[in-house]
N, C-alpha and C positions, 0 to 999 in steps of 0.2 A: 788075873791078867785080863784087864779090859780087852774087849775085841778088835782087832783091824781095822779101819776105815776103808772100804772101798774107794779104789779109785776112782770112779761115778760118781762115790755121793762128796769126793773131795770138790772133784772139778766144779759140782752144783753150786757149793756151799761159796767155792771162792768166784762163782759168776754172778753169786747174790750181790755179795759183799762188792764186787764191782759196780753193779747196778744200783745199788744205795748209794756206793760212793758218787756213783755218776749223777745220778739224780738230786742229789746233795748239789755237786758242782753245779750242774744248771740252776735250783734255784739259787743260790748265790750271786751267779752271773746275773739272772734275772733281776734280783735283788738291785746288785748294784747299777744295772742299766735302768731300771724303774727310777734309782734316786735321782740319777742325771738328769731325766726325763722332767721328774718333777720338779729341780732347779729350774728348768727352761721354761718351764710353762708358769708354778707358780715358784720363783725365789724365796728361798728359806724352809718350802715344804720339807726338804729332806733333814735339814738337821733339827724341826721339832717332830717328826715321827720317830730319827733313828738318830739325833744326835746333839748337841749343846740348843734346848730351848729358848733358852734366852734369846740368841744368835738368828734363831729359826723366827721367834715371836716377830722380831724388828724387825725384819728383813718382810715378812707379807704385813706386817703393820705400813712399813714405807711402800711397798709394792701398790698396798691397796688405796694408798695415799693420792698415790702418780697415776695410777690407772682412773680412778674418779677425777682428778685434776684434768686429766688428758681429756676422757670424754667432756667433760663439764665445758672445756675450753673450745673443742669442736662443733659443742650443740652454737654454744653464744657466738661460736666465730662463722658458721653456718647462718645464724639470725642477723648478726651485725658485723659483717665484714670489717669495719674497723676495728673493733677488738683485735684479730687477727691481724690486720695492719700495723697497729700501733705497736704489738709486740714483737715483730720481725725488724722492727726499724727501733725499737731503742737499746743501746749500746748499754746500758746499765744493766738490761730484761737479758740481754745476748750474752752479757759477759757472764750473768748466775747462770745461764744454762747450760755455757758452754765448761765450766767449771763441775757444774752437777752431771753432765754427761762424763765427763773425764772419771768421776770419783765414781759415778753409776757401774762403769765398767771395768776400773779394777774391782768394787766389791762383789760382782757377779760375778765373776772371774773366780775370785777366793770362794764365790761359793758354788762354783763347780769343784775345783780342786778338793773343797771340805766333803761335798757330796762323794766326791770318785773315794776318798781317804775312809768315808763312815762306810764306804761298799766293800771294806777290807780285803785289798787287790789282792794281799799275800794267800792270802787263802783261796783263788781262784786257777782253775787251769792254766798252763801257759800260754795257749789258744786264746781260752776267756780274756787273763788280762792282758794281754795285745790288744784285742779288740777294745777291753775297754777302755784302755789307754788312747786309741785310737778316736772313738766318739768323745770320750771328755775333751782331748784337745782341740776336736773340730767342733764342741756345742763351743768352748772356751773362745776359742779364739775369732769362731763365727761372730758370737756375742757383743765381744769385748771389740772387733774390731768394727762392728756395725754402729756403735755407740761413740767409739774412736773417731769413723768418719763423719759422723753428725757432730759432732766437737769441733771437727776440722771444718764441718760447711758455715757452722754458726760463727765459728769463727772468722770466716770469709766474710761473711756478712757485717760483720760488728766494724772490721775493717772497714767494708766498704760503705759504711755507715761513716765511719767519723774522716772520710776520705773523701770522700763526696759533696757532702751539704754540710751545709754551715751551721751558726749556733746563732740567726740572728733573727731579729723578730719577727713574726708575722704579718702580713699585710691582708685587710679584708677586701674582698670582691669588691668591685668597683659597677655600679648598677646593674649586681646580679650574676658577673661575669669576670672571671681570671683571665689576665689578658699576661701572655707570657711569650718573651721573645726568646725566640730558637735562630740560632747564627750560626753558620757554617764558616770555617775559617780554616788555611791550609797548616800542617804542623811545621816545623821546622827553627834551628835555631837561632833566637834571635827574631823569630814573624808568627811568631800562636797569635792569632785573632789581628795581624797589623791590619791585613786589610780583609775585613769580612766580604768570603765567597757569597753566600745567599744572606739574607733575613726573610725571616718570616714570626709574624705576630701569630701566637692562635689562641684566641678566645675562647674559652671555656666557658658553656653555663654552670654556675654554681651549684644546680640543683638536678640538670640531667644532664650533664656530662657533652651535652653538645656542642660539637666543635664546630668552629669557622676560621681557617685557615688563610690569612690575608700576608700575601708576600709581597714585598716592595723591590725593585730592582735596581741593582748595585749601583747603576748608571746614572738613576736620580741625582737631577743638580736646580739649583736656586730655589729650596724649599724653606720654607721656615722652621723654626726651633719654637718647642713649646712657651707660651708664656713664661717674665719670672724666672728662666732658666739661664744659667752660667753663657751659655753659646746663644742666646737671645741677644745678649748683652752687646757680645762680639759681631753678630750676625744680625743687625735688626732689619735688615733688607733683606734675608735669606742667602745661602750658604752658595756661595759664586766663585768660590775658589777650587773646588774639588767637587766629583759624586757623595755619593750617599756614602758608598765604602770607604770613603778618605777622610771620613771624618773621626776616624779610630785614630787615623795619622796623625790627623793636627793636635789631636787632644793629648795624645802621647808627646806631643813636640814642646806643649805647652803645658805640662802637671801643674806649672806654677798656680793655674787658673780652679785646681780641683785638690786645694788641699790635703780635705778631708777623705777623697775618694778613695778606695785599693784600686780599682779598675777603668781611670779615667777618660781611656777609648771606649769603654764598653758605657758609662754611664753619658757619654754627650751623645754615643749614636741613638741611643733611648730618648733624648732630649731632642730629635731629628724626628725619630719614628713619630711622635708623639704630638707634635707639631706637626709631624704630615696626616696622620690619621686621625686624630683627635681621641683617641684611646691610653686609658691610665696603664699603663705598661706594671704589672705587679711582680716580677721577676726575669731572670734571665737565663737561659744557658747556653753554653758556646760549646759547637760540635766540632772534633776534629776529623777533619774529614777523611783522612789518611788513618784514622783511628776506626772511624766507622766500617771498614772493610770487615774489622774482625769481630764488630757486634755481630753483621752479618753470617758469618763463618760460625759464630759460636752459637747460633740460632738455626745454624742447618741450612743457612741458605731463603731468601725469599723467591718468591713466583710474580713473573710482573709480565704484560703483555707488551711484546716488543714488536713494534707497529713498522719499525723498518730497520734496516742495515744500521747499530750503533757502533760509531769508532772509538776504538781502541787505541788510546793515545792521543795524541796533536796538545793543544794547551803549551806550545813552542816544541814538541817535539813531536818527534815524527807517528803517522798513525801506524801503528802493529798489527791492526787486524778489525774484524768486525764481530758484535756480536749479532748474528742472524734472527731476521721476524720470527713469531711466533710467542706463544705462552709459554716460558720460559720458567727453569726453578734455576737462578744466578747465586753463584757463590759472592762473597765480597767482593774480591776482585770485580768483577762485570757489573754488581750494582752499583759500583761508586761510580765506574767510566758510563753506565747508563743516566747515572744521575747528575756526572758533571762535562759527558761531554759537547761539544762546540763546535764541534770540525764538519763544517759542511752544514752549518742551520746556526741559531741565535741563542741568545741569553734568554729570551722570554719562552722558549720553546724547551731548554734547560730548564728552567721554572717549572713549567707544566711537568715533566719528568718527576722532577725532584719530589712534586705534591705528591707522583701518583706511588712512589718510593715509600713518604710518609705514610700513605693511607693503607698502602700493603705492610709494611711493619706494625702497624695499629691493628689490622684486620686477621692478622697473620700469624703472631708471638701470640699462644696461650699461655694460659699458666702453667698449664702442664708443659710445655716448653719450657718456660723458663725454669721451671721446679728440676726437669732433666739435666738441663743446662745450665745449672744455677753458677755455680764458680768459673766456665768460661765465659758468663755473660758479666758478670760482676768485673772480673780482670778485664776485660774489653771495654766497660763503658766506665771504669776507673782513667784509663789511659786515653778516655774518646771524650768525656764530658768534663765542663766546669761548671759551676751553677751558682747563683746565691740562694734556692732556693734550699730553706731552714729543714732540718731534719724533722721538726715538729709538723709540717705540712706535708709531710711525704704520702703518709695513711690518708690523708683528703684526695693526694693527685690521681695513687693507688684505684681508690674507690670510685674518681672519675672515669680514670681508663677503661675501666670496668664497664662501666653504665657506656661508654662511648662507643667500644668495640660494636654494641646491637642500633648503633645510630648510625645515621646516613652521615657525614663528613663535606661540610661546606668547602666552598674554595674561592677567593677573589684576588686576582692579581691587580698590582697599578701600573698595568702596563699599557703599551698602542696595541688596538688603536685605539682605547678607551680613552688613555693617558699620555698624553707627552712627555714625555720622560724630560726634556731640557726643558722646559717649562710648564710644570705641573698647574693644574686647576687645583687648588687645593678645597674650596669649598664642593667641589664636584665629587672627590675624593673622601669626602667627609658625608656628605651623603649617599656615595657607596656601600663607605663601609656598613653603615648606619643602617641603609636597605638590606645589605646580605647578613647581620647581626639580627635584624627583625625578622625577614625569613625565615632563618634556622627556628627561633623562639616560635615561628608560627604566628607572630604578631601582625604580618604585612602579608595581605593576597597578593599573590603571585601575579605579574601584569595579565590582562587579558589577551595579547596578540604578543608572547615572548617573542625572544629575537632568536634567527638559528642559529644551533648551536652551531659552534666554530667546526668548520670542514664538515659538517656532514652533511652536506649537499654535493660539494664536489669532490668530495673523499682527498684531497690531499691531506698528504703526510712529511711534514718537513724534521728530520732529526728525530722520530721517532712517537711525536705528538701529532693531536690530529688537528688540522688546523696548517695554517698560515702564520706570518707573520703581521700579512696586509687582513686578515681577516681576524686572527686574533685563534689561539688555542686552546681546545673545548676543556681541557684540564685548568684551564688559570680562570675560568670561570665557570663554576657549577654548582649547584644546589648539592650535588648528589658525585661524589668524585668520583667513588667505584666505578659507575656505570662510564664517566667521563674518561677515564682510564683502561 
């Protein structure tokens, strides 16, 4: 008859036998947390160490595909920004990616699921698999939903890609310089663009991105129409019927005259601008003004020095309020009424505003802005812009803005007391522009005895600009707008 067991040496024996089993359970646990791990990091590693190789080979065979393509495409998009331009903006490149991201992140997905499944939950404490139920569904769904929302942004963008610019051909610079007209116009149904609120031309240098910003005023009347042109024909004494903005109206009144055209308010005022300034106009876009509040808004707002009391309201309705002096960071709201109000000062002095609006927007929106911001800026300037300009030039204007942002920003209005607005000089106007185009390039010295700058001698401030009316405001004429603003 075998001997007894002590009660001592039982209790040892089953404290062993617990602590193997426990230590068994931890590595298991560990086990199976290392595989999840290594899904996250490298895809596929866990099921060619602990499960279908196959499955495992192709999945870091693809992995290591996408991670040399990514960097490969950051080095050259880093060397040549247009690379990186041209593939955020074409709809074919957008639609493979944003399909490859969709299908990226159910197969990650399934290969965390295959991961947590080779880590044999059944066999783990009930503690252990909680928990590991708990990290695979937050690597999974962290993952898959990160992949998701890049699907959804590209998405945005391919949208706003084939929603925005057109599919029509391109036009090359015009001695050196894209000369492209920006029109402000109020929304509303039945009036998008009838009677353009602002124009303004900005000439681009083709090669550094240097702007010069030439605005003409609504109120312009008996100018000429470009050579050769459709409203030449009708107007060969110059346009004596309406302003500058009214020629949106007649040309709508009369399509008969623009067959061929889609937009033939916007194409005879181009045949005005063009005639008045002597500049090849190479595209268009038309802001809505009402629309731009929420560019503003979805950029976080601009900062603009507000030189005095700007009202809130009038334009036939009553004023609301002011916005108060100072350096200011304006939501939508305040920059559009900073930028289109009239109550108590002029249109030309609106102009100088509106420039200095522009150059804070240019100066202002990083990339990393936009990149933050990307789908509310996209849904806001969907619903604020029209444009003919071609989706194939977008990576050029891109690459402009770029180079513009570290340049000083020109500025010339055709306004008094340079200009008479009821009866313009137009060779006078055409050597303007010609001077403030050569400036910017650096091609024309500066006069030796300039003239002073508008108000800063007697510091007036009318509507928010510095400057006069009878003297002329330092924003509608400047080498250099920032400092003018």
């Amino acid at each position: 008859m075998p001997p007894a067991s002590s009660p001592g040496l039982l209790d040892r024996q089953r404290a062993a036998r617990f602590s193997t089993d426990e230590r068994a359970a931890r590595v298991r646990f560990r086990r199976a947390m290392a595989l999840m791990v290594m899904t996250l990091v490298l895809p596929g590693s866990a099921q060619l160490v602990a499960g279908n190789r196959r499955i495992g080979r192709i999945a870091l065979r693809v992995w290591a595909v996408l991670v040399v393509g990514f960097l490969l495409t950051v080095v050259v998009s880093l060397v040549w920004h247009q690379v990186a331009f041209k593939m955020a903006v074409n709809p074919s490149l957008l639609g493979l990616l944003r399909i490859g991201l969709m299908l990226g992140a159910i197969a990650w997905a399934a290969l965390f699921v295959d991961a947590w499944r080779i880590g044999q939950p059944l066999t783990l404490a009930m503690n252990h698999r909680r928990a590991a139920v708990g990290v695979n569904g937050f690597l999974c769904l962290s993952v898959a939903g990160s992949l998701l929302f890049g699907a959804h942004i590209v998405g945005v963008q391919r949208d706003f890609m084939l929603s925005m610019f057109s599919n029509g051909a391109a036009t090359g610079a015009h001695d050196g310089r894209y000369n492209v007209l920006l029109i402000g116009g109020d929304s509303g149904a039945g009036r998008w663009g009838l009677r353009p609120d602002s124009m303004t031309v900005a000439s681009i240098d083709a090669d550094t991105g240097r702007t010069v910003l030439i605005s003409l005023p609504r109120n312009m009347s008996n100018f000429p129409f470009v050579k050769g042109s459709v409203m030449r024909k009708q107007f060969p004494h110059g346009f004596d019927v309406d302003y500058l903005n009214g020629v949106s109206t007649w040309a709508g009144d009369h399509t008969d005259l623009f067959p061929h055209s889609k937009n033939p308010g916007i194409d005879a005022t181009i045949m005005g601008i063009e005639g008045i300034t002597g500049l090849k106009i190479n595209y268009w876009a038309m802001v809505n003004l009402e629309g731009f509040k929420d560019l503003v808004d979805a950029v976080g707002g601009v900062t603009l020095n507000v030189r005095a009391p700007i009202p809130v309201g009038g334009l036939g309705d009553d004023v609301t309020g002011y916005i108060q002096p100072g350096v200011r960071k304006l939501d939508g709201h305040d920059t559009l009424w900073f930028a289109r109000a009239r109550d108590g000062s002029d249109d030309y002095s609106r102009m100088a505003r509106q420039k200095c609006v522009m150059n804070a927007m240019l100066q202002q929106i990083s990339p990393q802005v936009a990149v933050t911001h990307f789908e509310q800026i996209a849904k806001a300037s969907s619903a604020m812009i029209s444009t003919d300009i071609p989706a194939s030039e977008v990576p050029r204007f891109m690459s402009l803005a770029l180079k513009a942002k570290s340049q000083k920003v020109a500025t010339l209005s055709l306004v008094p007391p340079m200009i008479n607005t009821a009866d313009p000089d137009i060779p006078l106007i055409k050597k303007k522009v010609t001077q403030a185009i050569d400036r910017a390039e650096g091609t024309a010295p500066k006069p030796a005895a300039p003239h002073k700058k508008a108000g800063s001698g007697d510091g007036v401030v009318t509507g928010g600009s510095v400057g006069s009316l009878s003297s002329g405001y330092a924003a509608n004429q400047a080498d250099d707008l920032d400092n003018a603003c």
